[in-house]
PDB file of N, CA, C and O in Angstrom, chain B, residues numbered from 101:
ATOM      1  N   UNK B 101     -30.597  16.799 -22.647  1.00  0.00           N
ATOM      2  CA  UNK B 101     -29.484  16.196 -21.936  1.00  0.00           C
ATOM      3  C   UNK B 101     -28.412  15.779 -22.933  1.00  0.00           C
ATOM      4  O   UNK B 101     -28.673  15.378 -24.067  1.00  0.00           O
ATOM      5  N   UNK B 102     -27.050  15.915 -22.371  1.00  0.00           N
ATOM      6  CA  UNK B 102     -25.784  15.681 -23.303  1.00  0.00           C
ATOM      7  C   UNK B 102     -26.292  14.302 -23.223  1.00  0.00           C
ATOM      8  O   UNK B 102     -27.073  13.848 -22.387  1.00  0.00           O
ATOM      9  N   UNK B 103     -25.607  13.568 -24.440  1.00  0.00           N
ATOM     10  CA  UNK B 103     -25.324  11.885 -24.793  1.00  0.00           C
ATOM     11  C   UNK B 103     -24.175  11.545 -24.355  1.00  0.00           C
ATOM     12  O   UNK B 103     -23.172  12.148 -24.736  1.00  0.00           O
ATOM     13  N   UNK B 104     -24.088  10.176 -23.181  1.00  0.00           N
ATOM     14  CA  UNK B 104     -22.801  10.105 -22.880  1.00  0.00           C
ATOM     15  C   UNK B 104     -22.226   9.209 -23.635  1.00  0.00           C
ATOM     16  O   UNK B 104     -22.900   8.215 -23.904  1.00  0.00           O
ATOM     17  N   UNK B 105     -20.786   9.311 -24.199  1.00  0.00           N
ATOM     18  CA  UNK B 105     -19.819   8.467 -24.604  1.00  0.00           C
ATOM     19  C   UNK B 105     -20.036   6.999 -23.774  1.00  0.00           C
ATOM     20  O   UNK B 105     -20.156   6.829 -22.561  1.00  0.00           O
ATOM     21  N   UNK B 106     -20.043   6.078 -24.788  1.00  0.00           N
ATOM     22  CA  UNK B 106     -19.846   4.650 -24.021  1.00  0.00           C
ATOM     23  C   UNK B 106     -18.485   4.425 -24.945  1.00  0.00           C
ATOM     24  O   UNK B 106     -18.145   4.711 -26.093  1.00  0.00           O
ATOM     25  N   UNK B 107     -17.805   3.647 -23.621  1.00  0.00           N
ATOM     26  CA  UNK B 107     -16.683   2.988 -23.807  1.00  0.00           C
ATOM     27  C   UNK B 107     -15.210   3.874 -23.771  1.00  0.00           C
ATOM     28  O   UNK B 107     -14.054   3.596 -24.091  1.00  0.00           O
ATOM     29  N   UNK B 108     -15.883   5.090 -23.207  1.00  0.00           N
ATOM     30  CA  UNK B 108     -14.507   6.129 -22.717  1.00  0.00           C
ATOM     31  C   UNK B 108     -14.065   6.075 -21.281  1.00  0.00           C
ATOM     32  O   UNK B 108     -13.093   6.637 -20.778  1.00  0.00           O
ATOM     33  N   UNK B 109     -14.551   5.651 -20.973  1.00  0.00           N
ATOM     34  CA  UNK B 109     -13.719   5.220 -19.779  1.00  0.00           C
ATOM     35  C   UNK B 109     -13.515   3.972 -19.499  1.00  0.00           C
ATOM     36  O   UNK B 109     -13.513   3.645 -18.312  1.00  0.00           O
ATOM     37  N   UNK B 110     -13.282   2.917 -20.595  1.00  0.00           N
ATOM     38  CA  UNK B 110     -12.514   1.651 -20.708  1.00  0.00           C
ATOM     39  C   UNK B 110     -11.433   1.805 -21.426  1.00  0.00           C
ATOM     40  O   UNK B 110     -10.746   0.789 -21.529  1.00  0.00           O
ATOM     41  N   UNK B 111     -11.012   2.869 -22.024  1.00  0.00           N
ATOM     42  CA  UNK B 111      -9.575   3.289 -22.836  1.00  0.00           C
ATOM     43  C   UNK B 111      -9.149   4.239 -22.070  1.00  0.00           C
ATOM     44  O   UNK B 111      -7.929   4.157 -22.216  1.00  0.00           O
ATOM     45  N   UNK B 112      -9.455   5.529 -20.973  1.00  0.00           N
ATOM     46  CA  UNK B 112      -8.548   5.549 -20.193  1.00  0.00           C
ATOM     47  C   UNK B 112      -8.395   4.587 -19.024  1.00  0.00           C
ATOM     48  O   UNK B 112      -7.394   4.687 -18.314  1.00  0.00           O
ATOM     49  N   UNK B 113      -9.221   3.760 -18.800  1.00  0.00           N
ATOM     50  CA  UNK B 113      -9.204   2.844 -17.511  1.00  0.00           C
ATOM     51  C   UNK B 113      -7.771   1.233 -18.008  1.00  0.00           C
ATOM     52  O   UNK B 113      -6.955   0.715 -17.246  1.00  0.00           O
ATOM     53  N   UNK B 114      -8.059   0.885 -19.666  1.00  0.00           N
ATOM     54  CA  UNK B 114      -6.762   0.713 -20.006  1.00  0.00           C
ATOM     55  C   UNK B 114      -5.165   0.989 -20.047  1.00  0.00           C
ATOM     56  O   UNK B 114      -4.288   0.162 -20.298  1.00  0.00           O
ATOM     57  N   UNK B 115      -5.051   2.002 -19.819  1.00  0.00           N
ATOM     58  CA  UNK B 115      -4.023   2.174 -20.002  1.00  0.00           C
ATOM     59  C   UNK B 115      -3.322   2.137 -18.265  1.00  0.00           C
ATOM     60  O   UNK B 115      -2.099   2.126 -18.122  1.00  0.00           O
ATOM     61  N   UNK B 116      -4.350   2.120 -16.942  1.00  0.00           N
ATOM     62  CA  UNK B 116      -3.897   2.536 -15.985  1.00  0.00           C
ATOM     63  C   UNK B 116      -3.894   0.855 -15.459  1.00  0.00           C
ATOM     64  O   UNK B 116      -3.374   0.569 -14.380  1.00  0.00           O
ATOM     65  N   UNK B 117      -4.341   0.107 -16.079  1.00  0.00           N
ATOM     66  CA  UNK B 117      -4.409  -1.613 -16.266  1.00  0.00           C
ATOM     67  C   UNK B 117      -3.354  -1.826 -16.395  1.00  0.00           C
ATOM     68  O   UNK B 117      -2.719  -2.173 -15.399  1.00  0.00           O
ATOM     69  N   UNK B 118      -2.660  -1.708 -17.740  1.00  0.00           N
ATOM     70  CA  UNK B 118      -1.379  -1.744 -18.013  1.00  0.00           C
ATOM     71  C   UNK B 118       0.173  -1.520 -17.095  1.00  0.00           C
ATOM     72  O   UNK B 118       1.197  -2.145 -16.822  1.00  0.00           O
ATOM     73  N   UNK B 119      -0.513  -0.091 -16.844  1.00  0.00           N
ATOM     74  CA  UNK B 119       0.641   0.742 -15.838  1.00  0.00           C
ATOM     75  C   UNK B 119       0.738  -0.533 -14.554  1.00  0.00           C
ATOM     76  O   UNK B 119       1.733  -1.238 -14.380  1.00  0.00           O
ATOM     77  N   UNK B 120      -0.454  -0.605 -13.798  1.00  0.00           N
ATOM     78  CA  UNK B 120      -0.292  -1.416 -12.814  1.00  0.00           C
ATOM     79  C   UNK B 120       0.049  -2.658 -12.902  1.00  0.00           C
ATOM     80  O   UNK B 120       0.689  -3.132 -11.963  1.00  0.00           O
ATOM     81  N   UNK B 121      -0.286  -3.487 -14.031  1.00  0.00           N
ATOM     82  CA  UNK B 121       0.316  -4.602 -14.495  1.00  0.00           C
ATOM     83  C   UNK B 121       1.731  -4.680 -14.262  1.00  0.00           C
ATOM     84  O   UNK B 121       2.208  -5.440 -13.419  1.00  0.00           O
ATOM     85  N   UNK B 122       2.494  -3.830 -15.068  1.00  0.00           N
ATOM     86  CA  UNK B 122       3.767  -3.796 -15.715  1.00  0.00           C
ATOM     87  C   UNK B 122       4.865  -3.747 -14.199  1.00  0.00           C
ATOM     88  O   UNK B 122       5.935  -4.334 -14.041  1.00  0.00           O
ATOM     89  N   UNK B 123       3.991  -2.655 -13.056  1.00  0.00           N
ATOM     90  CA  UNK B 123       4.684  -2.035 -12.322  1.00  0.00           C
ATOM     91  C   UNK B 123       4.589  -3.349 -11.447  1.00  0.00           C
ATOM     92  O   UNK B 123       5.405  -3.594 -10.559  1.00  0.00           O
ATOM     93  N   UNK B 124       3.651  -4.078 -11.732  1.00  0.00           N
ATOM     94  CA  UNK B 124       2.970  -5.154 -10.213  1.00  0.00           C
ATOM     95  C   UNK B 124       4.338  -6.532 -10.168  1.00  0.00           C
ATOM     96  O   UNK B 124       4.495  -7.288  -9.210  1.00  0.00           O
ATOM     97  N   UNK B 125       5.121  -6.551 -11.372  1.00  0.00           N
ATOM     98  CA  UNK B 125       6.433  -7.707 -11.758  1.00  0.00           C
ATOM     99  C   UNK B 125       7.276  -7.418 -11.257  1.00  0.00           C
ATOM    100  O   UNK B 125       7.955  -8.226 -10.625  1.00  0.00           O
ATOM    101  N   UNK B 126       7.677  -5.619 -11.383  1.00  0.00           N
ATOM    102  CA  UNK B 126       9.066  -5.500 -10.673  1.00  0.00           C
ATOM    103  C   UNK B 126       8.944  -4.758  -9.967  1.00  0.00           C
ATOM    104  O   UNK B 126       9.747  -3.825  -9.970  1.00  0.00           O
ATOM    105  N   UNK B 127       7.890  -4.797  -9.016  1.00  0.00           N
ATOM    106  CA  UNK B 127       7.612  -4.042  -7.373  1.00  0.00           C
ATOM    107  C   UNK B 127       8.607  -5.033  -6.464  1.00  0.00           C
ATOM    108  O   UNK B 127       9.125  -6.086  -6.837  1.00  0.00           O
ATOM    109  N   UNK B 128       8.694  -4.530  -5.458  1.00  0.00           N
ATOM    110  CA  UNK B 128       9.399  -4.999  -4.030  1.00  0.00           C
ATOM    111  C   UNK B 128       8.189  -5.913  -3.839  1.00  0.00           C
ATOM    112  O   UNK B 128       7.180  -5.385  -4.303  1.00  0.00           O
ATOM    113  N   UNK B 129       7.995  -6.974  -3.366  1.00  0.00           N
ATOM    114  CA  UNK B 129       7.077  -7.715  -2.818  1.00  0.00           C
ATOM    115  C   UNK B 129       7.421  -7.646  -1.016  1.00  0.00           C
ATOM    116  O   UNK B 129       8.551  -7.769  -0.543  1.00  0.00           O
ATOM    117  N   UNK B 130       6.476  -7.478  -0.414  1.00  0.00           N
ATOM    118  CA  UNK B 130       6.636  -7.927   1.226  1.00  0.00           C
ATOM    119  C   UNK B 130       5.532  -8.487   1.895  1.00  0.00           C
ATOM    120  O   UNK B 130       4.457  -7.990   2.233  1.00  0.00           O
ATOM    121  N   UNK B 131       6.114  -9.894   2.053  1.00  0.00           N
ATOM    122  CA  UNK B 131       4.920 -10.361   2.557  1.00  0.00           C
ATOM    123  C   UNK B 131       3.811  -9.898   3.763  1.00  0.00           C
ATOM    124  O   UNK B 131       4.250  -8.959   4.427  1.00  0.00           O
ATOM    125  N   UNK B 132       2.490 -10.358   4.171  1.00  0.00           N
ATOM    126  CA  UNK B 132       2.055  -9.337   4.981  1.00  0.00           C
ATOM    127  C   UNK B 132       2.054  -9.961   5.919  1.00  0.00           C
ATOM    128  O   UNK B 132       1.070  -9.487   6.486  1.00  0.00           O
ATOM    129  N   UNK B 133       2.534 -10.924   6.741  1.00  0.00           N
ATOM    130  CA  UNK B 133       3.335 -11.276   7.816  1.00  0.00           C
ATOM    131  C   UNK B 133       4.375 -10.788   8.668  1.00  0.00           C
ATOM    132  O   UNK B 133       4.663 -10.886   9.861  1.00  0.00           O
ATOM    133  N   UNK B 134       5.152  -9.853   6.969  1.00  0.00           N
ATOM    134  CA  UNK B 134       6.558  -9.245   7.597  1.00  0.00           C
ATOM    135  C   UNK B 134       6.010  -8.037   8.694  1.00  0.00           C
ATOM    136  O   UNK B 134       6.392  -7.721   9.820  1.00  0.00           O
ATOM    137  N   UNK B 135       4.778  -7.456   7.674  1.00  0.00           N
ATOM    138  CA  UNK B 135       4.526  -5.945   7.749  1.00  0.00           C
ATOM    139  C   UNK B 135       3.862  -6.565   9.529  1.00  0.00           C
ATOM    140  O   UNK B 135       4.300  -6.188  10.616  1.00  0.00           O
ATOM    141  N   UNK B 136       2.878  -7.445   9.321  1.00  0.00           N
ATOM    142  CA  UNK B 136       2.529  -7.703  10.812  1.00  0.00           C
ATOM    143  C   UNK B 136       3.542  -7.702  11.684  1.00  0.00           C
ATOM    144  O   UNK B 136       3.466  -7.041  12.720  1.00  0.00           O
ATOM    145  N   UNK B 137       4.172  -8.133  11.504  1.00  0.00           N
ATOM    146  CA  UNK B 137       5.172  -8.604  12.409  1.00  0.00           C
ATOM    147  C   UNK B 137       6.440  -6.879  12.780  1.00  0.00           C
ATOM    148  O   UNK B 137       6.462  -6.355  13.893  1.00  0.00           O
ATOM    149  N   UNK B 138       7.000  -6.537  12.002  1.00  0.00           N
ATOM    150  CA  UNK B 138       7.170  -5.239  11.991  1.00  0.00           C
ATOM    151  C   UNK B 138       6.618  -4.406  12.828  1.00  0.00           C
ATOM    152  O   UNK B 138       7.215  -3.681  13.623  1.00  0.00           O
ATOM    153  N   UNK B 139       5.031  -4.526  12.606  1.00  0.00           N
ATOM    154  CA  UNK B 139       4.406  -3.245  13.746  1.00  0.00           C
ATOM    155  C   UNK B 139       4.087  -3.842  15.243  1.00  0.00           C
ATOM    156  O   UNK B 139       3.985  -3.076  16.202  1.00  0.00           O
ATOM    157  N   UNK B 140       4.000  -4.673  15.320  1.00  0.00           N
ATOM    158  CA  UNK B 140       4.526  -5.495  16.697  1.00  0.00           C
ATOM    159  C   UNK B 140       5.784  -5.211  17.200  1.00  0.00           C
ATOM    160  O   UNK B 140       5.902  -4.588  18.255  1.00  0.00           O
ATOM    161  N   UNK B 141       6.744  -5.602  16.557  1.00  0.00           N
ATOM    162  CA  UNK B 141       7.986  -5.376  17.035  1.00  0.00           C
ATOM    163  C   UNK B 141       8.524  -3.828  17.401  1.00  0.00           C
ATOM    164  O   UNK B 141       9.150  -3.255  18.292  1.00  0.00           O
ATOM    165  N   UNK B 142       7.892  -3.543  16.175  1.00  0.00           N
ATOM    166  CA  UNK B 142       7.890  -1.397  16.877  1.00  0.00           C
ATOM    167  C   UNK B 142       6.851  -1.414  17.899  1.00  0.00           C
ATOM    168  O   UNK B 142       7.513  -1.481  18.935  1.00  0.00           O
ATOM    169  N   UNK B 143       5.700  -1.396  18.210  1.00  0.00           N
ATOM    170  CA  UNK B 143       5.091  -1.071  19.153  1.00  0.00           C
ATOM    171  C   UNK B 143       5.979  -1.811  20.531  1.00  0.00           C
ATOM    172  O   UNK B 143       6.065  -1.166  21.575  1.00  0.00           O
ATOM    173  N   UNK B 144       6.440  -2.819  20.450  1.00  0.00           N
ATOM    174  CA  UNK B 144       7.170  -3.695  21.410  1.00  0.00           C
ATOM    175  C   UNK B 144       8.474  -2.643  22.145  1.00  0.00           C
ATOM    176  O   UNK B 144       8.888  -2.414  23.282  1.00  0.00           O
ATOM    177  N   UNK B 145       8.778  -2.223  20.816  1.00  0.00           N
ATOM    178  CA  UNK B 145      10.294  -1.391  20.864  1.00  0.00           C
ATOM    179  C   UNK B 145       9.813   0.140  21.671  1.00  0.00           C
ATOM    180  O   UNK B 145      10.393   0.609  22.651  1.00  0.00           O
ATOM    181  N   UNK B 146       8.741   0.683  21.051  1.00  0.00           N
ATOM    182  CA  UNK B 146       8.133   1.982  21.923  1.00  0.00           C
ATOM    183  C   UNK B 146       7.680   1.900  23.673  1.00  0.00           C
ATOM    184  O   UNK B 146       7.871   2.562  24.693  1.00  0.00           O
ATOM    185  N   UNK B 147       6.997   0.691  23.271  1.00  0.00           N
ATOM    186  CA  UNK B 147       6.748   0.532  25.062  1.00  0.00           C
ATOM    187  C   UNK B 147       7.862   0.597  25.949  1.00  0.00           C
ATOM    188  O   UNK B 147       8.087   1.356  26.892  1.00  0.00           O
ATOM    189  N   UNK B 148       8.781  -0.729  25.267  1.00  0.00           N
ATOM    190  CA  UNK B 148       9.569  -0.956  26.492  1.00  0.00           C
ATOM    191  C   UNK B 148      10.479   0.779  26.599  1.00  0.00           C
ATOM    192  O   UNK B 148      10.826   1.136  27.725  1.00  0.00           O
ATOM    193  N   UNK B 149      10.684   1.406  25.788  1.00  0.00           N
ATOM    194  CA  UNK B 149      11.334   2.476  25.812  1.00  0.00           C
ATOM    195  C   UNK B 149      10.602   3.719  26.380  1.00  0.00           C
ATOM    196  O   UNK B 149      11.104   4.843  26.392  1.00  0.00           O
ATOM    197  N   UNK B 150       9.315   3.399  26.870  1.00  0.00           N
ATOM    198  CA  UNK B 150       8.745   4.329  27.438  1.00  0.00           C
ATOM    199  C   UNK B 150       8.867   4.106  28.863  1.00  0.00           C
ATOM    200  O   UNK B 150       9.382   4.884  29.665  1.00  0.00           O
ATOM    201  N   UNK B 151       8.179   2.604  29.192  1.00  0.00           N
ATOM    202  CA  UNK B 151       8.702   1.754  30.635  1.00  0.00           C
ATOM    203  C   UNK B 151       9.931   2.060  31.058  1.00  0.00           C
ATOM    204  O   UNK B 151       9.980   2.373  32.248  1.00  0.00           O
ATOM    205  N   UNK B 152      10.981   2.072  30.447  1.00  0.00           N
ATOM    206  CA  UNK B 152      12.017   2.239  30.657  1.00  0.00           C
ATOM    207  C   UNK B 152      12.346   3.803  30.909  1.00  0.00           C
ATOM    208  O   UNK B 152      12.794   4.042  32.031  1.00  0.00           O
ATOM    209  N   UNK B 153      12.187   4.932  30.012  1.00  0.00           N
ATOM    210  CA  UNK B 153      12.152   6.399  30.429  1.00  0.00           C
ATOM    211  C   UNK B 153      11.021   6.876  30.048  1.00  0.00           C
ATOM    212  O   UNK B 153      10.712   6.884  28.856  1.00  0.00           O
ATOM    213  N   UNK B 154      10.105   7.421  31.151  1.00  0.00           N
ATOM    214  CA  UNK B 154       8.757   7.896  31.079  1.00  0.00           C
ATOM    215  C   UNK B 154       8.848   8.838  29.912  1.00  0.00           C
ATOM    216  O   UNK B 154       7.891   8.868  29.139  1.00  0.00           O
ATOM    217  N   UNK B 155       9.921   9.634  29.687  1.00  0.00           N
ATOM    218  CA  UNK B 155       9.942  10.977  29.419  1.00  0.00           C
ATOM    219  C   UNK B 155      10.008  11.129  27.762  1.00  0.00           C
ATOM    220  O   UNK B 155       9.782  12.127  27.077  1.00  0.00           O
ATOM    221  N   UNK B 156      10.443   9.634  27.316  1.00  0.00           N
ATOM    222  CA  UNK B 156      10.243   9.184  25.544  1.00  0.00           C
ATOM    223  C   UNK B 156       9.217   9.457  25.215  1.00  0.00           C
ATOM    224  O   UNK B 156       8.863   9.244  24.055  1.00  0.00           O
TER     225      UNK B 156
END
């Protein structure tokens, strides 16, 4: 049986640490209230527009 490498996949698993770190400061933040609230308000918006013309 091959010998497996220890500790190779904590130096590529580093660097994708980093990436997400770096990216996680100057992401868009949205709270998850908004997003709740959002798919309510679309599902709200589809109904009544179906109630309103079957044919949507």
């Amino acid at each position: 049986m091959a010998k497996q490498k220890k500790g190779e996949g904590f130096h590529s698993g580093a660097g994708l640490i980093r990436y997400f770190d770096a990216e996680e400061k100057t992401a868009l933040k949205i709270p998850p209230w908004f997003v709740i609230a959002a798919c309510i308000v679309t599902a709200v918006i589809i109904t009544a527009a179906h109630l309103w013309n079957p044919l949507i």
